[in-house]
VEXTOR-530867 format. One line per field, with one value per atom (N, C-alpha, C): residue number from 1; residue in one letter; atom name; x, y, z. Coordinates in steps of 0.1 Angstrom, whole numbers. Atoms other than C-alpha are relative to their C-alpha. Last residue first. Example, Ala and Ser with C-alpha at 12.3 -4.5 7.8 and 13.67 -1.06 7.14 Angstrom:
REM residues 2
dovex 2,2,2,1,1,1
vose S,S,S,A,A,A
fimar N,CA,C,N,CA,C
east -9,137,-8,9,123,9
north -11,-11,11,-12,-45,12
up 0,71,8,0,78,0
//
This chain:
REM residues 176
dovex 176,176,176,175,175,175,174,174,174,173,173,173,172,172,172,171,171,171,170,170,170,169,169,169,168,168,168,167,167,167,166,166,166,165,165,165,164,164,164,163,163,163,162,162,162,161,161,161,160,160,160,159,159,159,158,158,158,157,157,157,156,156,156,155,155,155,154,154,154,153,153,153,152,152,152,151,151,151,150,150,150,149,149,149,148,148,148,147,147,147,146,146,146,145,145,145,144,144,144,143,143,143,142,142,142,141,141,141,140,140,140,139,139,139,138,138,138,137,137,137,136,136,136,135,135,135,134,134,134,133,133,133,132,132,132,131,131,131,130,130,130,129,129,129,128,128,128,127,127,127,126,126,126,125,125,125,124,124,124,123,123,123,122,122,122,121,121,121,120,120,120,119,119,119,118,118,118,117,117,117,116,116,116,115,115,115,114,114,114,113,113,113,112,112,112,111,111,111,110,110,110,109,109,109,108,108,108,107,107,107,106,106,106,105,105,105,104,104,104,103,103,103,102,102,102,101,101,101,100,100,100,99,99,99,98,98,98,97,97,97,96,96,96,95,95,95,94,94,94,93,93,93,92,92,92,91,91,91,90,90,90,89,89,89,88,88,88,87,87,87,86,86,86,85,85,85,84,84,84,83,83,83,82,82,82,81,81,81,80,80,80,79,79,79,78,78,78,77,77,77,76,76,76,75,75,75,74,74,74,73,73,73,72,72,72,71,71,71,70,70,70,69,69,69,68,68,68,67,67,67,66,66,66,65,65,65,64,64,64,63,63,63,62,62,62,61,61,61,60,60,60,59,59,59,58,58,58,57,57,57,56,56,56,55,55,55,54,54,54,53,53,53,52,52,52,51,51,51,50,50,50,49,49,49,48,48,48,47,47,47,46,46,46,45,45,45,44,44,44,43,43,43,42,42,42,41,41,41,40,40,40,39,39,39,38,38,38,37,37,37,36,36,36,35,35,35,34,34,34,33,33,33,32,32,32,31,31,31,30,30,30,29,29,29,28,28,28,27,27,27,26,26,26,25,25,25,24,24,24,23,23,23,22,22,22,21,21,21,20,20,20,19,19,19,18,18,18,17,17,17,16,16,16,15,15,15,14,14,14,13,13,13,12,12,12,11,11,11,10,10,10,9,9,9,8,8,8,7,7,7,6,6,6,5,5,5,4,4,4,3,3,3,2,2,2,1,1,1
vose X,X,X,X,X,X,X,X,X,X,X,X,X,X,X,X,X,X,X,X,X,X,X,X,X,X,X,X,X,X,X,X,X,X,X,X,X,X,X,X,X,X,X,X,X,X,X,X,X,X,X,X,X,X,X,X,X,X,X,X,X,X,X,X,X,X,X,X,X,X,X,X,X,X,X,X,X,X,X,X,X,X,X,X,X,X,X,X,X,X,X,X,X,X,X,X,X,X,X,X,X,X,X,X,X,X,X,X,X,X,X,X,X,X,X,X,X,X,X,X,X,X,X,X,X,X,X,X,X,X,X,X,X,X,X,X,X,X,X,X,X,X,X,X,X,X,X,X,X,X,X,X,X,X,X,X,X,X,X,X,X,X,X,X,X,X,X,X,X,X,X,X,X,X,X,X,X,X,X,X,X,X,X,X,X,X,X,X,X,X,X,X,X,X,X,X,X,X,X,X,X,X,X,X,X,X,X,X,X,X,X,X,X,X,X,X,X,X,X,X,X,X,X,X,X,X,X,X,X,X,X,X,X,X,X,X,X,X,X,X,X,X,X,X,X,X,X,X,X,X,X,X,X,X,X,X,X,X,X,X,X,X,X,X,X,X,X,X,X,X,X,X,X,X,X,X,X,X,X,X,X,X,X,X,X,X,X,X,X,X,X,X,X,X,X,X,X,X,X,X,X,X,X,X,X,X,X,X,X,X,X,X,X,X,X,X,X,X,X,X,X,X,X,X,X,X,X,X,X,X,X,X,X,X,X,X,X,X,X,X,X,X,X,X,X,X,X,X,X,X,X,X,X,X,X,X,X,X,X,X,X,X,X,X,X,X,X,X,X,X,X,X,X,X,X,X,X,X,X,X,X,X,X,X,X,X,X,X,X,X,X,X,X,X,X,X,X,X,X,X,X,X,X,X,X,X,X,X,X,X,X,X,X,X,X,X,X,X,X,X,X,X,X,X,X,X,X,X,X,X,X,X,X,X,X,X,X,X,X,X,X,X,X,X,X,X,X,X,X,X,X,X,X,X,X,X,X,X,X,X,X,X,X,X,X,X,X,X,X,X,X,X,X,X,X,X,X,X,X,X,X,X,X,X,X,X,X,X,X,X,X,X,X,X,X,X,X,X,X,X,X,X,X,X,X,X,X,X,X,X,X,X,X,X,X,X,X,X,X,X,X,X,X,X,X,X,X,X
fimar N,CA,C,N,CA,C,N,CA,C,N,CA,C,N,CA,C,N,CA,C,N,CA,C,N,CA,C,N,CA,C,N,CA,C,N,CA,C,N,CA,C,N,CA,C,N,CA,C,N,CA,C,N,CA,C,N,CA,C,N,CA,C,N,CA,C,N,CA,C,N,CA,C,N,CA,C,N,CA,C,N,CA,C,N,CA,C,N,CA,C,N,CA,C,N,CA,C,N,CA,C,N,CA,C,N,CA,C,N,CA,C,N,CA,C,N,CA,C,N,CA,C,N,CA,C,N,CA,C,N,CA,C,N,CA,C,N,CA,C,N,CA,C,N,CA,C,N,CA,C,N,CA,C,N,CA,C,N,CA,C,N,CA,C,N,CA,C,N,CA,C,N,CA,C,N,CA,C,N,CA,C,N,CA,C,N,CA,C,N,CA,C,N,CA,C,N,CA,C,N,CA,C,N,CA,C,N,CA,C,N,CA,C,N,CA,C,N,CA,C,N,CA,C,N,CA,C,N,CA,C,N,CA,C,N,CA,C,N,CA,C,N,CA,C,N,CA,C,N,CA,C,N,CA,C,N,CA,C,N,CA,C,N,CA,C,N,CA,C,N,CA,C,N,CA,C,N,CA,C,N,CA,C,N,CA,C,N,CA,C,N,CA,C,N,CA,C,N,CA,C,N,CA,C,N,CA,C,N,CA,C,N,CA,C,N,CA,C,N,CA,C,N,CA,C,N,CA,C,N,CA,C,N,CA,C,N,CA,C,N,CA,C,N,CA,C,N,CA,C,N,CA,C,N,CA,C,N,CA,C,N,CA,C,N,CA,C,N,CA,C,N,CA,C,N,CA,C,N,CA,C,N,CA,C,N,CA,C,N,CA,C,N,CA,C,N,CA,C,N,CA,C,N,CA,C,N,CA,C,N,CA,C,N,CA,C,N,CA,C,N,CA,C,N,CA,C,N,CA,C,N,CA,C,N,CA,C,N,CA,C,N,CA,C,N,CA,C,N,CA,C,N,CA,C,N,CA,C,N,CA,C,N,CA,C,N,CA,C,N,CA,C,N,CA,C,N,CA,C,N,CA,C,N,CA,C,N,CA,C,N,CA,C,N,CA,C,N,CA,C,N,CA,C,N,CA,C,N,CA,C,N,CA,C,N,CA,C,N,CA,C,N,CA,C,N,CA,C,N,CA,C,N,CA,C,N,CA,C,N,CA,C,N,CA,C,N,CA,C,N,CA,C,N,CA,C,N,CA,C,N,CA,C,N,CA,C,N,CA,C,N,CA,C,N,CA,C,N,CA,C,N,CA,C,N,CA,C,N,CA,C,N,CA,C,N,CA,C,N,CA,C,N,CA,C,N,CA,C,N,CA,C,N,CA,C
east -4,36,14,-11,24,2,-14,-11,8,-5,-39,13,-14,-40,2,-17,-50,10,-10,-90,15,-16,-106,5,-17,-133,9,-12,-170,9,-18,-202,9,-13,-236,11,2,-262,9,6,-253,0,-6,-241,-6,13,-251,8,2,-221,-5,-7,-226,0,14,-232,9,-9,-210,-11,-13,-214,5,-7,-253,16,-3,-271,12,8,-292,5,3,-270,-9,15,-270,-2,4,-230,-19,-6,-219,-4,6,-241,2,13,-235,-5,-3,-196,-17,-5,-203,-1,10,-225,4,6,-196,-12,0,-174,-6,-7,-187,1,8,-201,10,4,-176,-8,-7,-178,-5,0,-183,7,-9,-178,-7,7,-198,10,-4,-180,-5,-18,-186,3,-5,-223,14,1,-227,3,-11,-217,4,-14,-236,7,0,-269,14,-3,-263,0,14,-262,5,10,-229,-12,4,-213,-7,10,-209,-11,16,-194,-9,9,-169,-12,10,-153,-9,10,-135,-14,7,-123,-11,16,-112,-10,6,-87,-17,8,-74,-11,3,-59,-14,11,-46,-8,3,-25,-16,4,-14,-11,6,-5,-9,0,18,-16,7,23,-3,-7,30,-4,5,16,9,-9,38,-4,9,29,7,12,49,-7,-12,75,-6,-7,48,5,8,26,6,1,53,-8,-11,63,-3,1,28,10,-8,37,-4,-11,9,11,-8,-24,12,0,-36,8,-9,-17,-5,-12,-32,7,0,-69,15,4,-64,0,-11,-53,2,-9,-84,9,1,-107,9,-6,-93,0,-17,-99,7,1,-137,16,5,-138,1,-11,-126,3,-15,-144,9,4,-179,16,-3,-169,1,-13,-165,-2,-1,-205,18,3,-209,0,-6,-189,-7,-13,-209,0,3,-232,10,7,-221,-8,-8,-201,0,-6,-228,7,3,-232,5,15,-232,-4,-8,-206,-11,8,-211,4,10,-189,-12,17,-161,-9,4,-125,-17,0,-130,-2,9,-144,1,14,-121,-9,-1,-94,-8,3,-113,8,14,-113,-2,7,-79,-11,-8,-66,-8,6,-87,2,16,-72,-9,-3,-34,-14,1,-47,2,15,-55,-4,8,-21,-16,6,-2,-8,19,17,-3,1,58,-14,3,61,-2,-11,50,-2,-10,28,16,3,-1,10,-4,11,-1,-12,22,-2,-8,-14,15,5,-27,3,-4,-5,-6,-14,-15,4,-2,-51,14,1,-43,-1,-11,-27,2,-13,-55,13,1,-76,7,-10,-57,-5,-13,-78,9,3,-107,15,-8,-88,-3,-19,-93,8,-3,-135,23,5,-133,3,-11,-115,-3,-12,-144,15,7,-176,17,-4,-156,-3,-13,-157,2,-7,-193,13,-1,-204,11,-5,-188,1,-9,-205,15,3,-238,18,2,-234,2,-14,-223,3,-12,-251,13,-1,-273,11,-2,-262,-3,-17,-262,3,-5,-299,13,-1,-305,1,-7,-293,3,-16,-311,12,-11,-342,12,-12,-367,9
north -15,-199,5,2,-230,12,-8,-220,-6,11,-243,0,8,-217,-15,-1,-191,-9,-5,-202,1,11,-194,0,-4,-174,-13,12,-191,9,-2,-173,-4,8,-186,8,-4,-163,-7,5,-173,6,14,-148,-10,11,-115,-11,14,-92,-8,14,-62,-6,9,-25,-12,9,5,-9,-2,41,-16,2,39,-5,13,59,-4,13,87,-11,11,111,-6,0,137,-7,-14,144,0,-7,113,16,8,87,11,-6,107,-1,-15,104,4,-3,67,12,0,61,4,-7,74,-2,-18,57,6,-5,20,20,-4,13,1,-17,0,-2,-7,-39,15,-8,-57,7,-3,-86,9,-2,-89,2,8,-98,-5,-4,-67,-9,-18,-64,-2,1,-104,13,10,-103,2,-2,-78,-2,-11,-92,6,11,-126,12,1,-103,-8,-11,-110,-2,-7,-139,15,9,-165,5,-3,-137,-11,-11,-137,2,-1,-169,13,12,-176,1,0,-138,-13,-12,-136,0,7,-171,13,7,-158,-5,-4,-128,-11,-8,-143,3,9,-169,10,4,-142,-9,-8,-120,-4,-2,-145,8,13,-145,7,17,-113,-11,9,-74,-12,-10,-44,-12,1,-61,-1,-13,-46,-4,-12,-75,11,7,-97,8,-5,-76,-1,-11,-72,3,-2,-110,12,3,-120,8,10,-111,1,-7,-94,-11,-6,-105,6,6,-128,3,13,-114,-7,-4,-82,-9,-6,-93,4,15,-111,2,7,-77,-11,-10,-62,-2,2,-91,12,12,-88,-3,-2,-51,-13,-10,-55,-2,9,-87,8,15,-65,-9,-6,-37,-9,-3,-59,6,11,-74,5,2,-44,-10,-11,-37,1,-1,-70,13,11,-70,-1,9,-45,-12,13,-23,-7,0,12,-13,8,0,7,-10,6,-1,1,-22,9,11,-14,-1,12,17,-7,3,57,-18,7,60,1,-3,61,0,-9,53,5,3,17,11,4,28,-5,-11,54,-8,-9,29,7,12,2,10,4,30,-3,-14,41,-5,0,3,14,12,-3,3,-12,33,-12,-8,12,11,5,-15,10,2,4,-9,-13,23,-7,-6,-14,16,8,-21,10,18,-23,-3,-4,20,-17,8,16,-3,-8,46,-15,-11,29,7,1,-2,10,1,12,-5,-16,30,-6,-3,-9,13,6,-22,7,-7,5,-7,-14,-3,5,1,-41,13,0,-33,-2,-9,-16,0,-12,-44,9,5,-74,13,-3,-72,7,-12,-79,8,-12,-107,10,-3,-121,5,-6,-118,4,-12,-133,11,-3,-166,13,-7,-163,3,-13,-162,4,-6,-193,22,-5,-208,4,-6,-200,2,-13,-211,8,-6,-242,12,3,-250,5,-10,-240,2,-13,-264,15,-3,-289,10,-2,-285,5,-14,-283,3,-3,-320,19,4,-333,9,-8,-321,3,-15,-338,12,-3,-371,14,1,-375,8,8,-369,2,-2,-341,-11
up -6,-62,-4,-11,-83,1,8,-95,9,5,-75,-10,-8,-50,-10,11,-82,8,-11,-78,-4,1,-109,14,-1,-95,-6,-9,-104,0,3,-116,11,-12,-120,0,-11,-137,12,-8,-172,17,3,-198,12,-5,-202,-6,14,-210,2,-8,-187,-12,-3,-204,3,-1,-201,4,7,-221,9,-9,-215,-6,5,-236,13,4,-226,-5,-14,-206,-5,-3,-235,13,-1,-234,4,-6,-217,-3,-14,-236,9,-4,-269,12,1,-262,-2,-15,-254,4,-14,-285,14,1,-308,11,-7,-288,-5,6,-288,-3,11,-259,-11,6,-235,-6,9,-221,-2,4,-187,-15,8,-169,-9,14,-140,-7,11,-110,-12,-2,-84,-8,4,-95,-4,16,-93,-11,3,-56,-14,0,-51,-3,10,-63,-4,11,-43,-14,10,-13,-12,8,1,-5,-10,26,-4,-6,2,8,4,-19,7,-2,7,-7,-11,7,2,2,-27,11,6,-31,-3,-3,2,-11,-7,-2,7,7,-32,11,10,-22,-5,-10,8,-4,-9,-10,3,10,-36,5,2,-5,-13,12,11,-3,7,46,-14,-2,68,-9,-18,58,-2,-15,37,12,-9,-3,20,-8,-21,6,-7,-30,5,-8,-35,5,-14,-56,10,-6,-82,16,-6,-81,3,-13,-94,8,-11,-126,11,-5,-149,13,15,-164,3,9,-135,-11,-7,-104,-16,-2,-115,-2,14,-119,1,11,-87,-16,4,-73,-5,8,-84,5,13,-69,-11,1,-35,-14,2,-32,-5,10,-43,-2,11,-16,-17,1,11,-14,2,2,-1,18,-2,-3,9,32,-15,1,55,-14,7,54,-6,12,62,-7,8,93,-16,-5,110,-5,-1,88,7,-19,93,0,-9,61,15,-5,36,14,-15,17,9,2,-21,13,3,-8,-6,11,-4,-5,-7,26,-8,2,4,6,-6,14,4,-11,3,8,-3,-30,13,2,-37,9,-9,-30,5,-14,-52,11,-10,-76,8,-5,-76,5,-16,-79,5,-11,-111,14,-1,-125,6,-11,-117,0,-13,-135,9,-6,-163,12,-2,-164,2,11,-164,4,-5,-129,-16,13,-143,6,12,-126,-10,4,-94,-12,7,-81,-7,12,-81,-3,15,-67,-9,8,-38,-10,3,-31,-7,12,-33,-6,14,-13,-12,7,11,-7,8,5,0,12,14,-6,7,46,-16,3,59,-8,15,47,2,11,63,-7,1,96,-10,0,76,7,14,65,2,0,105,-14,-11,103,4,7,70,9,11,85,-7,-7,113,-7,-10,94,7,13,69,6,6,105,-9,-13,115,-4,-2,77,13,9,84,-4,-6,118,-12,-14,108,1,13,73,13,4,99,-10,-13,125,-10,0,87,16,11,81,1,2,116,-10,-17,120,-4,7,85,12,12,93,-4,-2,128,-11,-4,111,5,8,115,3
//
């Protein structure tokens, strides 16, 4: 093996490791993100379907039902993480920024923070996962939904096939 390509995965090693360790210090950050996320629910300028967003990802952190089940160390944290990150991103997108700010209980900006879990974590999920949690999604329409729900044979929420890549907008390139 050449010189070149030693160097070249050393620094890929060396990258990972540190993106391993900035993930490692948001985990930290999740306690304080579910209480953000309880204050937004009860704050009255967050929309009602953001605030049933926020439940879930609550639900889902509580939950020991998860994609990665979080008797996994470190990767079982991540999906939560990364779940909670992307449902205030969704927030910050369609809604002022300022609400989260001011609610948010930890140090350093929360828009910042926000963004910097959602870029690095799916690096660090199944590639299935990843694509679970950032699928975009539409209803059935309701007569099919209400059959879906009474019989259980149709499905009341399908993905929107589209190419198998997916990107985050990042939001550090927004002015703050």
């Amino acid at each position: 093996m050449s010189k070149l390509v030693k160097t070249e995965k050393r620094i890929a090693r060396s990258e990972r490791s540190e993106m391993k360790g900035r993930l490692r210090s948001f985990l930290m950050f999740l306690p304080n993100l579910v209480v953000l996320l309880g204050r937004l629910l009860k704050d009255g300028r967050v929309p009602t379907a953001e605030k049933a967003l926020f439940l879930g990802a609550i639900v889902y952190v509580i939950s020991p039902l998860d994609f990665i089940p979080d008797v996994l160390p470190f990767i079982g944290q991540i999906d939560d993480l990364y779940l909670v990150a992307l449902t205030l991103l969704r927030l910050v997108n369609r809604t002022d920024e300022t609400v989260v700010r001011e609610l948010w209980p930890g140090g350093g900006d929360i828009v910042s923070l926000a963004d910097s879990i959602a870029a690095i974590a799916p690096k660090f999920l199944p590639r299935r996962i990843a694509r679970v949690l950032t699928s975009k999604v539409e209803l059935a329409p309701a007569g099919k939904m209400l059959r879906g729900v009474t019989k259980r044979d149709q499905a009341i929420v399908r993905e929107i096939v589209g190419d198998d890549h997916f990107d985050l907008e990042p939001l550090s390139a927004r002015p703050n």
